[in-house]
C-alpha positions in Angstrom: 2.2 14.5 43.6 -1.0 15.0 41.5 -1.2 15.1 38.1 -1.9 19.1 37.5 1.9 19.6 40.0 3.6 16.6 37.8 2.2 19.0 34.0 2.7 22.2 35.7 6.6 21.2 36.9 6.9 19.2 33.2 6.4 22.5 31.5 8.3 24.9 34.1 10.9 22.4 32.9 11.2 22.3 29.3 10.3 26.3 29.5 13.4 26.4 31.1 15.8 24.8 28.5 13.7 26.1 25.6 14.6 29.8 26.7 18.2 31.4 26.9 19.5 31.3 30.4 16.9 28.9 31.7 14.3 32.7 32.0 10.7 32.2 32.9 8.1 33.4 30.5 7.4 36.9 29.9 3.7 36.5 30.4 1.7 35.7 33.3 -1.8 34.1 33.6 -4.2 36.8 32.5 -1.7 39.3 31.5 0.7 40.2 28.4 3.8 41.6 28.2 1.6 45.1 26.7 0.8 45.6 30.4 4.4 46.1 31.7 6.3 47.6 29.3 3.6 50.3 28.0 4.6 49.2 24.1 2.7 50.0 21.2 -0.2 47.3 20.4 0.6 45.4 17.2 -1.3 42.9 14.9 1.1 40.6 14.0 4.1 39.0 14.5 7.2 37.2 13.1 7.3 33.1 12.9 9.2 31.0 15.1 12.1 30.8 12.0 14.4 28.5 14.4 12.0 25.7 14.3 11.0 26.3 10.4 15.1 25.6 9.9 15.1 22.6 11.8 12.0 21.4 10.0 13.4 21.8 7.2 16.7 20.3 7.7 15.2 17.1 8.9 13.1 17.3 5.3 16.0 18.0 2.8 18.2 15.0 4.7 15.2 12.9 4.4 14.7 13.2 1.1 18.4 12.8 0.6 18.4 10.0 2.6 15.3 8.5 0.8 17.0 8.5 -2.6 19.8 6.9 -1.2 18.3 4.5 0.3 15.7 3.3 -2.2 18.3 3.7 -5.6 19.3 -0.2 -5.3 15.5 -1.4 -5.1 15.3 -1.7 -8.7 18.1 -4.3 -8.8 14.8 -6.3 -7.1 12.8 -8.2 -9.5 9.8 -6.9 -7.3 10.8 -3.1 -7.6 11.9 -3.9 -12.0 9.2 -1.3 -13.2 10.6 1.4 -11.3 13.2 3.6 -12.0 16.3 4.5 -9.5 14.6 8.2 -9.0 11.2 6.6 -8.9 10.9 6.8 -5.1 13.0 10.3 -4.9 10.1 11.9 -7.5 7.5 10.8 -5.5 8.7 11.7 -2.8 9.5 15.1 -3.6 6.3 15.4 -4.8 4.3 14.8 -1.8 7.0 17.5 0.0 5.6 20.2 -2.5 1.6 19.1 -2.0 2.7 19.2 2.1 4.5 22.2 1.9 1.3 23.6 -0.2 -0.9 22.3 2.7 1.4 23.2 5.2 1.0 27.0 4.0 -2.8 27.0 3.8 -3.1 25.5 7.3 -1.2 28.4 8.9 -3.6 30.8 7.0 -6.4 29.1 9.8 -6.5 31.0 13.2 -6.7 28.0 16.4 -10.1 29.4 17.5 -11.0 27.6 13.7 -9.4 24.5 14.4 -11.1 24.2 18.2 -14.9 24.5 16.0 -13.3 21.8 13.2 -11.8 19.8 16.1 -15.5 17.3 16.2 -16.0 17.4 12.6 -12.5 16.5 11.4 -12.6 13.5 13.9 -15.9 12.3 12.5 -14.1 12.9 9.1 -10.8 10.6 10.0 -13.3 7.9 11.5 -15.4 7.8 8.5 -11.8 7.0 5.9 -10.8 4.9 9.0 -14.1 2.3 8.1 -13.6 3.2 4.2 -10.4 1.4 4.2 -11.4 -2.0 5.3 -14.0 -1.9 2.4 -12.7 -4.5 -0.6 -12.3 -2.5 -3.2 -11.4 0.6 -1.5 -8.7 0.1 0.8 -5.3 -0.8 -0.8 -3.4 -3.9 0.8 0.2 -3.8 0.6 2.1 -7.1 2.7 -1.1 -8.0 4.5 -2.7 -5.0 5.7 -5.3 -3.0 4.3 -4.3 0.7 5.2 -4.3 3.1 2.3 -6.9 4.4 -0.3 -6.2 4.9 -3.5 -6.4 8.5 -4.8 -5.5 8.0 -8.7 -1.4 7.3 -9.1 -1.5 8.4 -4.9 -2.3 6.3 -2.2 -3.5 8.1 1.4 -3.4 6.7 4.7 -6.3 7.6 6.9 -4.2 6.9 10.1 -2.2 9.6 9.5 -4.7 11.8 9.8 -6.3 10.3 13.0 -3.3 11.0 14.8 -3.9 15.0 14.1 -7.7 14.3 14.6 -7.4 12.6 17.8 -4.7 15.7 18.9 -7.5 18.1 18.0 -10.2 16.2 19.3 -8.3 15.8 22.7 -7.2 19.1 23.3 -11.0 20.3 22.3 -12.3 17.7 25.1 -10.3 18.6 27.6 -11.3 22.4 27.5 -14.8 21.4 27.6 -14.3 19.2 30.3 -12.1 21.4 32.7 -15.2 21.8 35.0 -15.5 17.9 35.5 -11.8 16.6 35.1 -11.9 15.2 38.7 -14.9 13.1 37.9 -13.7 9.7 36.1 -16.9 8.9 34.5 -17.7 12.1 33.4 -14.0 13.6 32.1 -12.4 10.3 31.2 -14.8 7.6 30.1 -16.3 9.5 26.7 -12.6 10.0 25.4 -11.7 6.7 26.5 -14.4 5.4 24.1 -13.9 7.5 21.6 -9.8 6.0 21.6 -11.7 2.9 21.7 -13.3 3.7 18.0 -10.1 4.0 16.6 -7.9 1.5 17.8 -10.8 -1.4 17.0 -10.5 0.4 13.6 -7.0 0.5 13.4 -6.4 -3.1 14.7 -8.7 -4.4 11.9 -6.6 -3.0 9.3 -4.3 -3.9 11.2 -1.6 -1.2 12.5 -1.0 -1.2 15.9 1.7 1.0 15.4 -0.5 4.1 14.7 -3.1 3.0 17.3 0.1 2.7 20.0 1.2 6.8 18.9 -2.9 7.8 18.7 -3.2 6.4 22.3 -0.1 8.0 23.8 -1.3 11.4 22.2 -4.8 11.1 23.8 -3.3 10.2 27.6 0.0 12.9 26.7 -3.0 15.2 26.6 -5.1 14.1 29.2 -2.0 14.1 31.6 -1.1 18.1 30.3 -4.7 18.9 30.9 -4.6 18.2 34.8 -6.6 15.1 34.6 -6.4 13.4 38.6 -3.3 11.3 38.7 -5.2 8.4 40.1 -7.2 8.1 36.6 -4.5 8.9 34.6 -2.4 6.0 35.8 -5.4 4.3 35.8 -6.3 4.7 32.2 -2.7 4.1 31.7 -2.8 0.5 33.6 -6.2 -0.7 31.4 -4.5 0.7 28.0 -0.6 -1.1 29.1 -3.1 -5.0 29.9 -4.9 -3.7 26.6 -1.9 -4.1 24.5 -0.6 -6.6 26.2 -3.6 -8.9 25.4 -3.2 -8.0 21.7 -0.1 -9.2 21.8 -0.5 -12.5 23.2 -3.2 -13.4 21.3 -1.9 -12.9 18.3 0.5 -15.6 17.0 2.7 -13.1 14.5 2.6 -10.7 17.5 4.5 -13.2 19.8 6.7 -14.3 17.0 7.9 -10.5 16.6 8.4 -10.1 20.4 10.6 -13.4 20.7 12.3 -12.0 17.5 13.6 -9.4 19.4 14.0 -11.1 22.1 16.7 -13.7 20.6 17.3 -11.9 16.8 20.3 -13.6 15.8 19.1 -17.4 16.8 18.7 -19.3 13.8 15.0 -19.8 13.8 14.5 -15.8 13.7 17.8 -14.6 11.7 15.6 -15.2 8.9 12.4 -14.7 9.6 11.0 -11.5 12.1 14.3 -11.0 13.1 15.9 -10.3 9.3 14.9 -6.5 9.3 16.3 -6.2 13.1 19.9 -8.2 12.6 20.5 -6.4 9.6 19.6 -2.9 10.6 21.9 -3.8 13.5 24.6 -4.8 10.9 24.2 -1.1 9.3 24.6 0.8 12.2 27.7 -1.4 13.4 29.6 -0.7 9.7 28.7 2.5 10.1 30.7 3.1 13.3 31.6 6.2 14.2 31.6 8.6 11.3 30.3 6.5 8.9 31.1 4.9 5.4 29.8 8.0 3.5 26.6 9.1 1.3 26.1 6.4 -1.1 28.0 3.7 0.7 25.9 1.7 2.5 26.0 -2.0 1.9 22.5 -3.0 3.7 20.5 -0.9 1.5 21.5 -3.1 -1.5 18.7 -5.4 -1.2 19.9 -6.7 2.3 17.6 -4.6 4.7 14.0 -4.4 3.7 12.2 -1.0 3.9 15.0 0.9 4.2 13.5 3.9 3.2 10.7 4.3 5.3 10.8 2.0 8.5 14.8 1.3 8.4 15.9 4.7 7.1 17.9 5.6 10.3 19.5 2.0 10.0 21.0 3.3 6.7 21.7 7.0 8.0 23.8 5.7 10.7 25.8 3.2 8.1 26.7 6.0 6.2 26.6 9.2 8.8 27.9 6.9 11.6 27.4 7.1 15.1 27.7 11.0 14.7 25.2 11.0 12.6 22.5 9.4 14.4 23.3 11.8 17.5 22.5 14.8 15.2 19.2 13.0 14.1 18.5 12.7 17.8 19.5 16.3 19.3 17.3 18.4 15.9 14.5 16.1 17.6 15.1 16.3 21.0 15.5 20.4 20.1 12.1 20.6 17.8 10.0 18.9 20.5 11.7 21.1 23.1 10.3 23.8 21.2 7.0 22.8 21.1 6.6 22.2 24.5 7.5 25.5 25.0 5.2 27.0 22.6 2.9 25.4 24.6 3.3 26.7 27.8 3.7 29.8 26.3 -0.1 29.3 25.1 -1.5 28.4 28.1 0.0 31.3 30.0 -1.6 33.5 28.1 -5.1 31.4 29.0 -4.9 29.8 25.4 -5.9 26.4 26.7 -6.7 24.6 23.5 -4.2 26.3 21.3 -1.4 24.9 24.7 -2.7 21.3 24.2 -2.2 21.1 21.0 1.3 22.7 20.5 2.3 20.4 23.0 -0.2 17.4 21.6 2.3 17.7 18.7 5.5 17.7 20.8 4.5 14.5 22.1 3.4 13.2 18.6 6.6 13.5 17.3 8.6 12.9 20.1 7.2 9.2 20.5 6.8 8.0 17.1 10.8 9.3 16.6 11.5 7.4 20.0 9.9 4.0 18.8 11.1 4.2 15.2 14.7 4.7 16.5 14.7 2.5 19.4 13.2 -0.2 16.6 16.6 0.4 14.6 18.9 0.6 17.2 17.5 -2.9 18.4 15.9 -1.3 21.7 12.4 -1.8 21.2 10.7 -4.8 19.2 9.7 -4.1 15.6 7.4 -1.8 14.5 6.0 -0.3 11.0 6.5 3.0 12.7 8.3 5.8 9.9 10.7 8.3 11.0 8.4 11.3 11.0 10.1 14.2 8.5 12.3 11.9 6.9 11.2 8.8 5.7 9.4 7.8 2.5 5.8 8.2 3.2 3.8 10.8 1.4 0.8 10.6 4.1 3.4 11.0 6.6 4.6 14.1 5.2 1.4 15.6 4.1 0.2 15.2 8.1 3.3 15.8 9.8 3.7 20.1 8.0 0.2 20.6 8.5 0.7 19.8 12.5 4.2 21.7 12.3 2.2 25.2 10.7 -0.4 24.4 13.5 1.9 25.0 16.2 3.5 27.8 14.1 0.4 29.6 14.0 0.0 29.5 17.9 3.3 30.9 18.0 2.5 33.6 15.8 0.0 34.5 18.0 1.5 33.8 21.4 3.9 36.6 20.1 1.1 38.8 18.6 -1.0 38.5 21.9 2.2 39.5 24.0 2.9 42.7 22.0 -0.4 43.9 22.4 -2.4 42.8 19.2 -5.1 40.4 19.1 -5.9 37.3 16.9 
């Protein structure tokens, strides 16, 4: 089956579980619902207020989460200087700033963000190179990732990976006339994923150049690119990785780790974050030991807050816990993908790409970081997006959400008759 049938049955699919009673769109290819049901044209419409609640849950029990999580740390020599609300404060302070953000983005129609798409990748690319500057980019354990911005630090990587999403979507559209042709549709995206992940590597942080390149291909692969070339591009990007892993020493170290965590060579060394986020989850059993109760977060399980917070949610929530976690994500990406296909019915190409651009986003990077603390997939400084500590994170992750709110809005605007 080609590529374009594989997209074209993906989105039939989640179109169906994203809509009561498994219904087909309302809207056909070159048409909007105005045409068959004679209603009166309208400008606007409502949002999609399902998907704000469900952002918003995942935000409010992150940042409850977060304080529980970090209110120990100051019991650490390392952490004296701070306060038990210090990382709670902060934290709650970047959800203001993002929820500022968050509201100004949606005020930008898509048919903006398609003319900022080359601009704002140039932009991300430029902070990508500022950061390995001395002087300019911040180290923290090793890696030189964030710039600092007064008493705030920012991570450029963040932003790439809503760059890149642009950029892609952007490419794509211009490229629909040559998608068959590998040289021509493939290789200049290819290079330009190429930019960032040498940029990203020299930081280093695979982890963001892993989610950036399954973002790029997610989109490629939605876009109709020739299934040939898209598992092609897939092969050279799964050797790629697989060469930066092997030669580099930590790298190996951390897939052994995994491999054998509880061996006595790697208890306490790369495997300590894995053998004890294993620990939470198994006090946590079922329902959990309650808010507050976690043992593992008392100096036991480094970065609990941000890499390790679902370690801690399941210690405390329990195995029920972590399944709600799961299903609000499984659901929000769901909806994303619908919004989506919704887009691209109504010949919105770019606005479709990106909706569902995001979908993926989120949906891989939640899929890593939990597969990381459930002791499914090797470690990685991957955070769980919405929830933990991480103002960048935050900041980046609304502006995409009021992105695909916006093409909502006017998904639902174009099908009552209005224009945008």
């Amino acid at each position: 089956m080609s590529a374009p049938g594989l997209s074209q049955r993906l989105n039939q699919w989640f179109g169906r579980m994203a809509t009561p009673g498994g219904d087909v769109l309302p809207v056909r290819l070159g048409a909007t619902r105005l045409a068959s049901t004679g209603a009166a044209p309208t400008r606007s419409q409502g949002i999609d207020q399902p998907l704000v609640w469900v952002t918003v849950a995942l935000l409010l029990w992150g940042l409850v989460m977060v304080y529980s999580a970090s209110i120990a740390m100051p019991e650490n020599p390392r952490f004296a200087k701070y306060t038990h609300t210090y990382f709670l404060l902060r934290h709650a302070m970047w959800l203001v700033m993002a929820f500022v953000a968050a509201l100004l983005a949606y005020q930008i129609p898509l048919t903006t963000w398609e003319k900022l798409a080359r601009p704002l990748f140039l932009v991300s690319l430029a902070l990508l190179a500022l950061v390995l500057i001395p002087h300019l980019g911040k180290v923290v354990y090793g890696a030189r990732r964030w710039i600092s911005l007064g008493p705030l630090s920012f991570q450029p990587s963040e932003l790439a990976k809503f760059t890149v999403l642009l950029y892609a979507a952007d490419y794509m559209v211009r490229k629909m006339d040559v998608k068959e042709r590998f040289f021509r549709a493939v290789l200049p995206m290819g290079a330009a994923v190429a930019i960032v992940g040498v940029l990203l590597l020299a930081e280093p942080d695979m982890g963001a150049f892993m989610v950036i390149a399954v973002i790029a291909m997610g989109i490629l692969f939605l876009g109709g690119v020739n299934a040939r070339m898209f598992f092609l591009i897939a092969t050279v990007l799964m050797v790629a990785f697989a060469a930066i892993i092997a030669s580099s020493e930590w790298r190996r170290e951390r897939i052994f780790a995994y491999l054998d965590p509880w061996s006595e060579k790697n208890a306490l060394a790369k495997g300590y974050q894995l053998t004890h986020s294993l620990i939470a989850i198994g006090r946590g059993e079922v329902f959990g030991v309650g808010l507050g109760g976690s043992v593992e977060k008392l100096n036991w399980l480094p970065e609990a807050h941000t890499d390790f917070l679902l370690a801690v949610i399941g210690e405390e929530f329990g195995l029920i816990g972590v399944v709600i976690v799961i299903a609000l994500f499984l659901w929000m990406v769901r909806r994303m993908m619908h919004i989506g296909r919704q887009a691209i019915a109504l010949e919105r190409v770019f606005a479709g790409l990106v909706a569902q651009g995001v979908a993926v986003w989120m949906g891989f990077q939640a899929f890593i970081n939990m597969g990381v603390n459930l002791g499914a997939l090797p470690t990685k400084g991957l955070t769980l997006p919405l929830m933990s500590y991480g103002g960048s994170a935050i900041l980046v992750n609304l502006i995409a959400i009021a992105v695909v709110l916006k093409i909502d809005q006017e998904n639902r605007t174009l099908m009552h008759g209005g224009r945008v």
